[in-house]
C-alpha positions as CSV (number, residue, x, y, z in Angstrom):
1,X,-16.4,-11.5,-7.8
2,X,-14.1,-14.4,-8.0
3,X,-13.8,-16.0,-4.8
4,X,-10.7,-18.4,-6.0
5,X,-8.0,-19.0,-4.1
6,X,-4.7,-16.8,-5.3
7,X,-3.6,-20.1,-6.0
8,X,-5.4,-21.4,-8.3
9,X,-5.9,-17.9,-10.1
10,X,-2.3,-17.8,-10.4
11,X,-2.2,-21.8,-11.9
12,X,-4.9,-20.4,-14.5
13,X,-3.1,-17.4,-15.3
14,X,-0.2,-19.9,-16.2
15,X,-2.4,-21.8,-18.4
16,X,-3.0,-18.9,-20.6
17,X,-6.6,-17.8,-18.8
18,X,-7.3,-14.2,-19.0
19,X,-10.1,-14.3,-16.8
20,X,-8.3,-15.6,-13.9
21,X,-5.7,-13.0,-14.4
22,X,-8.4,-10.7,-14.5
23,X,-10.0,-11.4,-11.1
24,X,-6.5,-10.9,-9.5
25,X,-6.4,-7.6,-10.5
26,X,-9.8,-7.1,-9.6
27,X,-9.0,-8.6,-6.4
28,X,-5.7,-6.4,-5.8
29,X,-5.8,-3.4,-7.4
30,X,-7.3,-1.4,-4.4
31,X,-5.2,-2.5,-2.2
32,X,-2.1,-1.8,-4.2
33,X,-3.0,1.6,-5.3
34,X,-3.8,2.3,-1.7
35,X,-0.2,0.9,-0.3
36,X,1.5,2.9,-3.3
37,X,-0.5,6.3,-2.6
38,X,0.3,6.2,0.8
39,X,3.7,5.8,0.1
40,X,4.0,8.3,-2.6
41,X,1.0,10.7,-1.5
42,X,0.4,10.8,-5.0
43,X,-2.6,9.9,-6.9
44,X,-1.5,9.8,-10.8
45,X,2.5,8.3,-9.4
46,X,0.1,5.4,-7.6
47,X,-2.3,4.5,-10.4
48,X,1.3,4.2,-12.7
49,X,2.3,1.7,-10.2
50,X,-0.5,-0.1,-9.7
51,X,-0.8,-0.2,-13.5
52,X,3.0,-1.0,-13.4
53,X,2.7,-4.0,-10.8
54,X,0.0,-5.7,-13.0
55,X,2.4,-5.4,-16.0
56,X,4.8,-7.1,-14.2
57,X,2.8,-9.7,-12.5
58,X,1.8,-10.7,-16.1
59,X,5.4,-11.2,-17.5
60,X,6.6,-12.9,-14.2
61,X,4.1,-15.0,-13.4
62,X,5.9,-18.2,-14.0
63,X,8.7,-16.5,-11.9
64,X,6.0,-16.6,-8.6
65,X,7.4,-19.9,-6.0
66,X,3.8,-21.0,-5.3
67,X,5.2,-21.8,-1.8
68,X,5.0,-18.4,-1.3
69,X,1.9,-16.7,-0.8
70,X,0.8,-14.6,-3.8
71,X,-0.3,-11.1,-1.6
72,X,3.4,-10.9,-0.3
73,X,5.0,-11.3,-4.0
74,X,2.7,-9.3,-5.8
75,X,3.1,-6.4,-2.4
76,X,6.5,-6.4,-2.5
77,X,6.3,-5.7,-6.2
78,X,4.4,-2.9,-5.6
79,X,6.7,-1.4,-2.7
80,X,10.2,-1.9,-5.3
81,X,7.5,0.2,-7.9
82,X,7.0,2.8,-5.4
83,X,10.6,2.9,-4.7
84,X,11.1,3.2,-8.2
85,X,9.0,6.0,-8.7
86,X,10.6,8.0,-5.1
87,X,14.3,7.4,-6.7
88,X,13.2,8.2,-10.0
89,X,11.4,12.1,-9.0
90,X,14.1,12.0,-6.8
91,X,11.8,13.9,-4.6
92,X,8.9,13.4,-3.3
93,X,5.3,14.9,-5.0
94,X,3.2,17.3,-2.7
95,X,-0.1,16.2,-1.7
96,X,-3.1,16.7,-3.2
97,X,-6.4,18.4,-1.8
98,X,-8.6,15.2,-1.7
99,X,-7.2,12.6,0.9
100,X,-10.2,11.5,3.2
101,X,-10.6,8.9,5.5
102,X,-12.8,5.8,4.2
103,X,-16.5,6.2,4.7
104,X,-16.3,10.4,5.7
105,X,-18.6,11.2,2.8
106,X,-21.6,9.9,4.6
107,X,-20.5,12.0,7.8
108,X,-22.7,15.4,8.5
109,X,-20.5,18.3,6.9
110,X,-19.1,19.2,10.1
111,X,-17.5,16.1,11.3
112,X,-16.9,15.5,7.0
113,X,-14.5,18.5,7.4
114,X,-13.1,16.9,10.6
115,X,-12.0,13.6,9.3
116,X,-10.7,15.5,5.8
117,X,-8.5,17.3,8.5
118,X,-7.2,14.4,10.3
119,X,-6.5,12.5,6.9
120,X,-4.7,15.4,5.5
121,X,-2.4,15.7,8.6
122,X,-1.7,11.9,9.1
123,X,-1.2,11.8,5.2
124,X,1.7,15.0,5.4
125,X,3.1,13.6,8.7
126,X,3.6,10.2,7.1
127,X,4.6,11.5,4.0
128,X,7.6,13.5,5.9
129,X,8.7,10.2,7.5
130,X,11.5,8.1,6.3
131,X,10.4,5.3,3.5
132,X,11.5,2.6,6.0
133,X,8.8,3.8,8.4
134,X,6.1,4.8,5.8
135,X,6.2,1.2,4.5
136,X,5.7,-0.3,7.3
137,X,3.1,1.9,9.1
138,X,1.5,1.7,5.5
139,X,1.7,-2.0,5.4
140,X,-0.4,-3.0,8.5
141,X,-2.1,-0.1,9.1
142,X,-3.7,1.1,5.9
143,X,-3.1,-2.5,4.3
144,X,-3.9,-4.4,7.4
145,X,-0.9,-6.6,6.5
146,X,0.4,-9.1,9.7
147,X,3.4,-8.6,11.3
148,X,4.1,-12.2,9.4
149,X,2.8,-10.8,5.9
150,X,4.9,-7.6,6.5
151,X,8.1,-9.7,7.3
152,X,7.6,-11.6,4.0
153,X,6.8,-8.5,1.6
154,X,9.9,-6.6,2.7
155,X,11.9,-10.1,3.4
156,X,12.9,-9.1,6.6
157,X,12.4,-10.9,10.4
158,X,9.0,-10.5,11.9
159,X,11.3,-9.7,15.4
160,X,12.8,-6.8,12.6
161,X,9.4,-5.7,11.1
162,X,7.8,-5.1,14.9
163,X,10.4,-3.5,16.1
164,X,10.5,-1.5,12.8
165,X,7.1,-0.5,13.3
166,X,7.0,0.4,17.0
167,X,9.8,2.9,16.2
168,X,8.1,4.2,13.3
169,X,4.8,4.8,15.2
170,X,6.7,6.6,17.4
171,X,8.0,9.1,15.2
172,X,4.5,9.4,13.3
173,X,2.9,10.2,17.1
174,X,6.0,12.8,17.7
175,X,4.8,14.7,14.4
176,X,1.2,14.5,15.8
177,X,1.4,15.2,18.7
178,X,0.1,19.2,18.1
179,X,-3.2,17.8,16.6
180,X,-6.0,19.1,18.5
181,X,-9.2,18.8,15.7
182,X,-11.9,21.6,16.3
């Protein structure tokens, strides 16, 4: 893997290298589909805009302020994609059968079953939350943003992002609250 800085990926990509563009994607794509499932709940809707971001980030490349760091332009990308996608089905897409937590399929089946559980109720309880507070419980908890990253994606104050976020935790723990896994 390309170990690069963003940087000077992104300077490469500008001097016409497609390799350079290539490692980015390589570098980001997991992480973007993962920030756009978990705010769709949607599997094919998050591979569109993960395909959809890349698209972009190749036709506004030269548009990227390299004073800025290149995660936080190329996540809040993917979050106006997302959007995109919410305003565009104008509602959102159930959930499929298959969310797991990371790492479960090497679990015995009993405690596999557990953790498919637990994934499937935190995926549905954040998927029933408002976008506001799925972005931002997505962003540093599933994409283990700072709160300084987090403030820069969604150009907002970090004083704005943590209160944001201790609000939206508590909603998500109010919709859990029931869970008792057998």
């Amino acid at each position: 893997m390309n170990r690069d800085p963003d940087e000077t990926l992104v300077e490469r990509c500008r001097e016409g290298d497609r390799t350079a563009l290539a490692a980015l994607v390589t570098r980001y794509q997991r992480a973007i589909y993962n920030a756009a499932y978990r705010v769709l709940g949607n599997g094919e809707d998050a591979a569109d805009v993960a395909q959809s971001v890349f698209l972009r980030v190749a036709e506004r490349l030269d548009d990227f302020d390299a004073q800025r760091r290149f995660f936080s332009w190329i996540y809040r990308i993917a979050i106006n994609e997302a959007l995109n996608v919410l305003r565009r089905n104008g509602h959102e897409e159930p959930l499929g059968e298959r969310d797991e937590l990371p790492g479960a399929e090497s679990l015995d089946p009993e405690r596999q079953a557990r953790h498919s559980e637990l994934a499937g109720r935190v995926q549905v309880a954040l998927m029933s939350l408002r976008f506001d507070d799925r972005i931002v419980i997505t962003l540093r908890h599933f994409s283990g943003c700072s709160y300084g990253e987090i403030a820069s994606i969604l150009e907002l104050q970090e004083k704005t992002v943590k209160s944001r976020l201790f609000e939206a935790r508590q909603r998500l723990r109010g919709l859990l609250k029931d869970f008792q896994p057998a």
